[in-house]
Every structure is written in structure tokens, then in C-alpha cells.
N, C-alpha and C positions, 0 to 999 in steps of 0.2 A: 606884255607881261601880265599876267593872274594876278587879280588883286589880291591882298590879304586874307580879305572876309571870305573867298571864294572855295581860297585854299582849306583854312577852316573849318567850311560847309563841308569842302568834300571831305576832310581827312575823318570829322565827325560822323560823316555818313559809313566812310571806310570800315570805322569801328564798332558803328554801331552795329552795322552789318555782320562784322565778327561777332559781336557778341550774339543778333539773333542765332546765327547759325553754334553757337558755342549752346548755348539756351538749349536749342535743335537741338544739337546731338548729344549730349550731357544730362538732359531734362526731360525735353518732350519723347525724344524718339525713347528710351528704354521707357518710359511711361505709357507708350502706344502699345511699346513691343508684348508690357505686363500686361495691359488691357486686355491686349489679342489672348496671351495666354490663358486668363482669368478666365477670358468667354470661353475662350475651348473647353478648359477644366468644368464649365459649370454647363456649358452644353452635355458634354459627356455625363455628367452626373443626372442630369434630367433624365436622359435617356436608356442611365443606369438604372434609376429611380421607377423610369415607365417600365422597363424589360423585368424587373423584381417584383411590382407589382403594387409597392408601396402609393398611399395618394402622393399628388403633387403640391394638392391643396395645405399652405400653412397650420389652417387651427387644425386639420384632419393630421396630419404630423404631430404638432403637437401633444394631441388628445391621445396618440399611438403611444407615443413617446412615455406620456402619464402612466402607462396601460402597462408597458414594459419597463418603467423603472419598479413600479410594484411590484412583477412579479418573479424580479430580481432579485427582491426583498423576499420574499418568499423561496425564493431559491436558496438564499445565504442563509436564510431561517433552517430551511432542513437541511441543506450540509451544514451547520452547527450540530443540528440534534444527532446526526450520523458522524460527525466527529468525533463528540464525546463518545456517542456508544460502541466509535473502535476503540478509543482508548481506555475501556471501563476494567479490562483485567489487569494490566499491567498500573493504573492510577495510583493507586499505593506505592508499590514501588518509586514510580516517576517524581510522584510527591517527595520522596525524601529526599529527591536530589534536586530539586528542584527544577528544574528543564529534561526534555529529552535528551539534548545535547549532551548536560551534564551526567545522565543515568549512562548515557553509550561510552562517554569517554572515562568514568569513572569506576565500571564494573574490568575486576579482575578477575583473572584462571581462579584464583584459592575462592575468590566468590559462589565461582559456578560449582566447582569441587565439592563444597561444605554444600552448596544446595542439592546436589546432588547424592549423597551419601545421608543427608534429610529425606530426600524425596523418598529415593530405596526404603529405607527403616520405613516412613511412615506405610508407603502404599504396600510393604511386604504383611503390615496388618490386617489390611484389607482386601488381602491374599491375591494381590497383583505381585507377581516377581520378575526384576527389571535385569534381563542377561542381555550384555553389552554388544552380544553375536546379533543377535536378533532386534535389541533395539536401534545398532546402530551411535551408540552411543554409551559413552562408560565416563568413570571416574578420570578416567587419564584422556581423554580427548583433546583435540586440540583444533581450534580455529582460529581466522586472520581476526577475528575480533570477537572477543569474550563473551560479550552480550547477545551475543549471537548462541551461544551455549545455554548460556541462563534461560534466555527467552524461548529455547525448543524444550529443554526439560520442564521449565512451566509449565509448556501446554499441555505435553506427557502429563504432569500429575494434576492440570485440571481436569482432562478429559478422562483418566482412569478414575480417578475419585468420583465425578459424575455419572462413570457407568455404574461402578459397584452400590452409589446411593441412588439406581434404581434396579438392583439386582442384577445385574449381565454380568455373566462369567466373562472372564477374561485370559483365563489359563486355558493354551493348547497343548494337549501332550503331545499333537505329532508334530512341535518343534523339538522336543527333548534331543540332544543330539545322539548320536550314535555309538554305541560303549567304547570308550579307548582300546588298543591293545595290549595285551598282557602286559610287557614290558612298560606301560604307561609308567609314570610318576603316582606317588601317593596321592597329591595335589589333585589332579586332574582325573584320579579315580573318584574323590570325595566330591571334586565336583561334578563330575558326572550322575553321582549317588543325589547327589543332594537336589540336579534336576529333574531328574524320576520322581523325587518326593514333593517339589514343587517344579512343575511346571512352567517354563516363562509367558509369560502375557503376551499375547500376539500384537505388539504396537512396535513400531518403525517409525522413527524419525526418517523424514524426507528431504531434498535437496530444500534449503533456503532461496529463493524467491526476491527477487528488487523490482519494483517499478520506477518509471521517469518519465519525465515528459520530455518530447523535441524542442521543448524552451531551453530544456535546464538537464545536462545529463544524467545529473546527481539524482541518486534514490531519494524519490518522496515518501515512501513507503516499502514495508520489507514485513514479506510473508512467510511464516515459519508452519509449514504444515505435518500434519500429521495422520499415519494411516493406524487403525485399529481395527480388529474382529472380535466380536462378542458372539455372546449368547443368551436366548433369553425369549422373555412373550414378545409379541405384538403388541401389546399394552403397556409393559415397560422401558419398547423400543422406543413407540409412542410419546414419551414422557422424556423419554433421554433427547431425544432429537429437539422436545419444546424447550427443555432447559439449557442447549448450547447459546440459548442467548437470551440475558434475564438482568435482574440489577446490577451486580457486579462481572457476568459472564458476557462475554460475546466470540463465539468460536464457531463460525460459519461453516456447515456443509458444504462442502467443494464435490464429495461424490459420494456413493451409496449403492453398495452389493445386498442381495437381500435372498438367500436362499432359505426355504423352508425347509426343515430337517425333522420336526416332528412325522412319526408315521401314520398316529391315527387321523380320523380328517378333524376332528375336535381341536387335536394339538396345534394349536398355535407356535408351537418352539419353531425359532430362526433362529439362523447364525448370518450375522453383517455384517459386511465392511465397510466402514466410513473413512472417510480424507475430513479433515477440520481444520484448521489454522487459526493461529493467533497474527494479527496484522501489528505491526508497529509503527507510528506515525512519527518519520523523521522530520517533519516541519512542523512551527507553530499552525493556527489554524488561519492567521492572515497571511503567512506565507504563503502559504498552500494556496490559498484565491487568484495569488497574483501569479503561479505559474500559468496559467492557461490551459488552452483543449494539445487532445495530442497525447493521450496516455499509450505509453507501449510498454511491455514486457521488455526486459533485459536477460541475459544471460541469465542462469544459476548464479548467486554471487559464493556460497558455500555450499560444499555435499558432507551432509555428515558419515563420518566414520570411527570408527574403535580403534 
């Protein structure tokens, strides 16, 4: 018969034995397992590190690292400056509503209407005349979102007002349309008469424009361009082209026709065609940082029409 104390020994031994092997597999072995894995990961990164080109050496990491959070700082320093100076035309505006957000979801049809029928009057002084065949846009338009109305005829009457205050004509007669027939309407005789007598201003509103990033599908931005022909010197072309972007303007060059039409060789006279656009920036500006790279083009979001 086994003593007591024997029995004891072993069954203690028994247990304790389970518990190494419980330790083992419950403790040590996934702690090996992460080890293993740790080293791979940081093997692989060494080797990441040597293939990139970066040092391996700490204080040379380091001292990189110093090198490029500065010029980070410098990065966010000028897209600030280029923030503000896309949103310097519409800042008025945006001010009274106080967000972007608020200005897009705030602005009504009767909005754009009354701006509209402002704009007409005003720029009909400055002997630009706005026919809704040719601009592409009129009194009675319609879009999936208002703001979107507002912010194209803006740029229509920043960019005509800008040419006339450096003298380029703007009226083409050979848009005038083509006389009705007899039986026309009185309507549509008067106005026919009345575009012979003013000619419409050669500007076209163009398809609306959205950008996104692969982050985020949602438009970060929304570009409203616009096409225009003048007339005029070399010297006041000159002058038109320096002021699309100034304290309160910024209406970027997108493209540029330039035929010379004066005959003698003295005469400097051109007639141009320029593309320009108003951007509007649907994100705050720390928004905007935290979408990332990855900027693409989207559809057309609006075409304008009459």
C-alpha cells in the first residue's frame, strides 16, 4: 500500500504539471506566437525602410522626421493662403449666413430670380445684354439646387463687369438671331427688333463641375465656369487677365482663344475667348485636410439651360 505522503507528492506533482502546461498554453505559447509575429513585422519594416531608402539609424529618423513635420507646417500655411483666396468672391455672401453649409441650404429660386433680373439691369448699362438663348440661362431656369443658379450668374456679372472696366466689347452681332416669319407674334417681332439694337454679349454659362476625393464621395468643391468673347487691345487684354484674381476676385483662367483681327500690323485689336470659373468650397478648411490625396473629377453635377 502507498503511503499517504507519497500519494500527496504525486497528486501535487500531478497538478502542478497541469498547471505548467495550462501557464504553456494560455500564457507562454501566444506570447511566443506574438513575439514571432512582432519580429516578422519589424524584420519586414527594416527591410521596408532599407528598399525606400530612408536611414535606419534612430537620431537620422529622427532629425528626418523634425525636417518633415516643418514642412508640413509650411504646407498647411499655404493651403490656408489658397483657401481663403478661393473663397474671396463669394465671402460676403457666405458671411451672412454664416457657414457654407448654411449659404447652400438657405439660398432660394426667388433668390437667384431677384439676382438675376439685378444683374440684367445693372450690366444692360454697361452695354453687356444678357439673352437667355445664348447665355444659357434666364429668369425662369431651374436647377436640382438654387445655389447653384446664384453662383453661375455671379460669375456672369463678375467677369462682364471686369471686362467692360477695362474696355472689351462684349456685344456680337453675329449672335442676333434670325428675323421671325411674317406671321410671327408682335412679341417676338419687338424682340427680335430690340436684338438688332442691342446685341447679346457673347457669354455662356457652362456645365457645373464637382470634385471628390476616393475618401469621401461627397463634393469638396464645385466649379461653375464660364465661357466669354471680347474685344479689345493687347494692353487691355493684358490688364483683364491680371485682375481675374485680386483682393476680392479670384476667377482662374481655365482656357484662352486669342485671334488677332486688327488689319493694319500697328493694330493690336483681338477678339478672345476665355473659360473662367468661380470655385466654391463645400468644406470648412480642417475638413478639407482630413480628406486625403486622391482628387478625381466627377460627372457634370448640373447643365445649364433656358
Amino acid at each position: 500500500m502507498i503511503p499517504q505522503t507519497h500519494i500527496r507528492t504525486i497528486v501535487a506533482g500531478a497538478i502542478a504539471s497541469v498547471l505548467v502546461m495550462a501557464v504553456y498554453l494560455l500564457v507562454v505559447f501566444p506570447m511566443q506566437k506574438s513575439v514571432k509575429v512582432t519580429a516578422a513585422n519589424q524584420k519586414q519594416q527594416s527591410e521596408n525602410l532599407r528598399r525606400s531608402g530612408f536611414p535606419l539609424d534612430p537620431q537620422k529618423l529622427r532629425q528626418l522626421d523634425a525636417v518633415l513635420a516643418k514642412d508640413k507646417k509650411k504646407i498647411y500655411k499655404k493651403f490656408s493662403a489658397v483657401y481663403q483666396q478661393v473663397q474671396r468672391p463669394l465671402a460676403r455672401e457666405i458671411d451672412r449666413y454664416d457657414t457654407v453649409e448654411n449659404f447652400c441650404n438657405s439660398i432660394q429660386r426667388f433668390d437667384y430670380q431677384e439676382y438675376y433680373v439685378q444683374t440684367t439691369d445693372e450690366l444692360a448699362k454697361h452695354d453687356v445684354h444678357l439673352y437667355g438663348r445664348v447665355l444659357k440661362l434666364s429668369e425662369n431656369s431651374g436647377a436640382e439646387k438654387d445655389y447653384h443658379l446664384l453662383c453661375h450668374i455671379w460669375t456672369v456679372r463678375s467677369l462682364a463687369l471686369l471686362a467692360r472696366k477695362h474696355d472689351l466689347k462684349l456685344a456680337d452681332e453675329a449672335l442676333v438671331a434670325p428675323p421671325p416669319p411674317e406671321d410671327a407674334s408682335v412679341e417676338d417681332q419687338q424682340a427680335w427688333q430690340r436684338e438688332q439694337q442691342l446685341p447679346p454679349a457673347n457669354i455662356e454659362a457652362l456645365e457645373v463641375r464637382s470634385y471628390a476625393t476616393k475618401a469621401d464621395a461627397d463634393a469638396y468643391v464645385e466649379e461653375f465656369p464660364v465661357r466669354m468673347t471680347m474685344m479689345g487691345t493687347v494692353t487691355d487684354l493684358t490688364r483683364f487677365l491680371h485682375d481675374l484674381s485680386g483682393p476680392t476676385t479670384f476667377l482662374p483662367l481655365q482656357q484662352i482663344e486669342i485671334e488677332k483681327i486688327g488689319r493694319r500690323a500697328q493694330d493690336d485689336t483681338v477678339k478672345v475667348t476665355v473659360v473662367c470659373s468661380l470655385f466654391l468650397l463645400l468644406r470648412s478648411q480642417d475638413k478639407l485636410v482630413e480628406l486625403g490625396d486622391g482628387v478625381l473629377i466627377t460627372k457634370p453635377r448640373w447643365r445649364p439651360g433656358t
